[in-house]
Residue, then its C-alpha position, 0 to 999 in steps of 0.5 A: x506514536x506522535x502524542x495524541x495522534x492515532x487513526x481515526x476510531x482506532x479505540x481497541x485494544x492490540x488484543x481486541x482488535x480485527x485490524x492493526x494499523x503501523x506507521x513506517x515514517x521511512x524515505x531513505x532510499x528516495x530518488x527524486x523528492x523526498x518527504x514520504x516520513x511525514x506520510x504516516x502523521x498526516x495520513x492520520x490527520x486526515x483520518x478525522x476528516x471524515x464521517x464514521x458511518x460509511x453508507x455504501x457499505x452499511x458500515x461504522x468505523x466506530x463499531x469495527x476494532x481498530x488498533x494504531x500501533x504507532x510508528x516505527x522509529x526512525x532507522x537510519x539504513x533501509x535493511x534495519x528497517x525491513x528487519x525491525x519491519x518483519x518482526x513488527x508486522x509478522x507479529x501481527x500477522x502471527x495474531x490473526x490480525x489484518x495489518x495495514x501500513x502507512x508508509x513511508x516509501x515503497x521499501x516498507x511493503x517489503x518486510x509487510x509482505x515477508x511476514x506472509x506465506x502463499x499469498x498473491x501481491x497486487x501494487x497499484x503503481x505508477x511504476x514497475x519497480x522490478x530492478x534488482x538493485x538501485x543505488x547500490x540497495x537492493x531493498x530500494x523503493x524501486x525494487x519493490x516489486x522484485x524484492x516481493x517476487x523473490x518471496x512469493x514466485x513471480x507467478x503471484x505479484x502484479x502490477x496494475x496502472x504502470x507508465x513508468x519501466x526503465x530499460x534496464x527493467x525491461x530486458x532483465x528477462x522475466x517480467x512480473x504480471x502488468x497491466x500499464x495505466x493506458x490498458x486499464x483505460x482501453x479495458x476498464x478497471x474491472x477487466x484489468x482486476x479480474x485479470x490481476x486475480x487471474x494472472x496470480x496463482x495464490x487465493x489470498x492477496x495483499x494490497x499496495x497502493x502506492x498513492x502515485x499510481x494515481x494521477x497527479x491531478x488527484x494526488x499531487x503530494x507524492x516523490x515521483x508523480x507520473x502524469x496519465x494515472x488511474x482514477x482514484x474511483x479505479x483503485x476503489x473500484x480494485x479494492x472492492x473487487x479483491x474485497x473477499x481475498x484480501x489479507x493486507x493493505x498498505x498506502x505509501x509514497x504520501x510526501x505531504x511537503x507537495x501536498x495541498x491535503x488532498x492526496x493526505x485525505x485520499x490516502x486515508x479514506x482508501x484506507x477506511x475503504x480497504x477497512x470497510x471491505x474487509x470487515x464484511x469477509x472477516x466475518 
């Protein structure tokens, strides 16, 4: 862990806590921009921007048990990341605990989602990120989504808020469940949600929000912004509604080295949301 910096209210010990937060400060893979490593550290800055008492909820994040684990180290190859990943995080998973990830490119949702079993994955993304390999990696950022059905079944992983599939993506044949930023906005999110829940086949889900599924204009400090994206009042509207199946959150993509703070502060306060929602269905 960086000296001194941990998650907000993240005061609980591994054993005592409900919630375990892990940092991956990854970007190997990237294609565009890089600095998505400082994500976790500033994410955890803007943690402490905020008040404890979150008053929609009726809920205190001092009173919740929180646990920071720190951060991975610093991997040089994308597969020891995703190896190093699943021993980490299955081991948080194997206690009962709720694992929340701070990436970090996309590539660290992978070894997140391994270390689970019959759950469904939902990605709030800007892109599809369904190829099978890309630059020669098949753990790349950009095959998240593929690399995620291959553990789970195509059935149980979907895309909400996608405007970006590459042609190649697009005639491989099968695709995984979308629903692309411009159908969101004609349906509306709760529509687009329960068409998620329903397109999926497993009850539990995991959550991956990438913060460039959200428009540029709300979150700027991201490696591959993408114009015509969700609300950042969509993706909290999304987490509310999954709320009581929710197994397992992470926020990836943040490059603070574009940001201005904002996208930093969103980043965590969607993480206090997700905290907030699932306590209430822990009990």
């Amino acid at each position: 862990m960086l000296p001194g910096i941990s998650f907000a209210d993240a005061e609980s010990t591994f054993e005592e806590a409900d919630f375990v937060i892990y940092g991956v400060p990854f970007d190997r893979t990237t294609s565009f921009r890089p600095g998505t490593r400082e994500g976790p550290h500033e994410i955890r800055k803007s943690s402490y921007n905020f008040e404890t008492f979150m008053f929609e909820h009726e809920a205190d994040t001092e009173d919740i048990k929180l646990h920071d684990l720190g951060n991975m180290d610093d991997f040089g190859l994308v597969d020891h990341m995703v190896a190093e990943g699943e021993v980490v995080i299955g081991n948080i998973v194997a206690n009962g605990k709720f694992p929340i990830v701070l990436g970090g490119e996309h590539s660290v949702t992978i070894p997140a989602v391994r270390s689970f079993e019959d759950i469904s994955y939902i990605s709030i993304d800007a892109h599809l990120d369904f190829r099978d390999s890309h630059l020669g990696e098949r753990n790349s950022h950009a095959c998240v989504t593929k690399r995620c059905a291959d553990h789970l079944g195509l059935e149980n992983v979907f895309v909400i808020g996608c405007r970006s599939i590459s042609k190649e993506e697009w005639r491989s044949g099968p695709l995984p469940g979308y629903l692309d930023s411009y159908t969101v906005f004609e349906i509306g999110i709760e529509k687009a949600v329960k068409e998620a829940l329903d397109s999926v086949g497993n009850e539990k889900v995991y959550i991956s929000l990438d913060i460039d599924g959200i428009d540029p204009a709300f979150a700027p400090g991201t490696g591959t912004p993408e114009p015509f994206g969700l609300t950042p009042y969509d993706v909290k509207k999304l987490i509310n509604i999954v709320g009581d199946r929710m197994v397992g959150f992470d926020v990836v993509e943040v490059s603070p080295i574009y940001d201005n703070g904002n996208t930093a502060a969103l980043a965590a306060r969607m993480v206090r949301e997700a905290i907030c929602v699932a306590t209430k269905h822990r009990s």
